[in-house]
C-alpha positions in Angstrom: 77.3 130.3 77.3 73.8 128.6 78.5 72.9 128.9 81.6 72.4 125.7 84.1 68.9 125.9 85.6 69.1 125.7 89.6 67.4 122.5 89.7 70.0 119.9 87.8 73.1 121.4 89.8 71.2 120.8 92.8 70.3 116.9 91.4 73.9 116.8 90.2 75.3 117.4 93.8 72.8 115.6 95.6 73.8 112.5 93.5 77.6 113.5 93.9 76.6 113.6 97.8 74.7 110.2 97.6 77.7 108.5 95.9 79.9 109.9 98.4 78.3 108.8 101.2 77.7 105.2 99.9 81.3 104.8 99.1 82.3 105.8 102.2 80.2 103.7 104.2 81.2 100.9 102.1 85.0 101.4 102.8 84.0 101.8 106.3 81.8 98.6 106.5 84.4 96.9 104.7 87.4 97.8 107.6 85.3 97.4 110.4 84.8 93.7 108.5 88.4 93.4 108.1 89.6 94.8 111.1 87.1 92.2 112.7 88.5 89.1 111.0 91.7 89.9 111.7 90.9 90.1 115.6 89.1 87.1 115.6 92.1 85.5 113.8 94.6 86.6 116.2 92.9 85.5 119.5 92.2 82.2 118.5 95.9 81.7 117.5 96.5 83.4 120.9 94.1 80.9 122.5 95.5 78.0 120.6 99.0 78.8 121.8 98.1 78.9 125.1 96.3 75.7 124.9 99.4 74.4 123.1 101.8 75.6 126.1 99.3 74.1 128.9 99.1 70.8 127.5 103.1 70.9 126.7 103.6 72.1 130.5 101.2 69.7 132.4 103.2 66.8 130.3 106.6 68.1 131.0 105.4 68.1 134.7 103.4 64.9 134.9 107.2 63.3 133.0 109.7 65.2 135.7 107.3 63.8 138.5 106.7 60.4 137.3 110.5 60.2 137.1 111.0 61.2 140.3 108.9 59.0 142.1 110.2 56.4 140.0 113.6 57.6 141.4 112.9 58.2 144.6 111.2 54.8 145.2 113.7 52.7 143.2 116.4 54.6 145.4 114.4 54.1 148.6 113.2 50.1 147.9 
């Protein structure tokens, strides 16, 4: 059995270390990327639906109140 000189374990490990750390912030960078997207995905359907039920609801109104003054005035005149 040889033995390793001190100096390529340490190499080895800080290489292994290195790796490590890269990966990790990669996976990190990559969820942060993700988890962004999909916020930014969510609100604007959020703010898209809500647009969608404003515009739905000031027609509805502007229709029941047209009818009723058309009501009201035909009953009236």
């Amino acid at each position: 059995m040889g033995t390793r000189p001190f100096g390529k374990v340490f190499w080895r490990w800080i290489v292994v270390v290195v790796v490590v750390v890269v990966v990790v912030v990669v996976v990190v960078v990559v969820v942060v990327v993700v988890v962004v997207f999909v916020v930014v995905v969510v609100v604007g359907v959020v703010v898209a639906v809500t647009i969608v039920v404003v515009v739905v609801v000031v027609v509805v109104v502007t229709v029941v109140v047209v009818v009723v003054v058309v009501v009201v005035v035909t009953v009236v005149v």
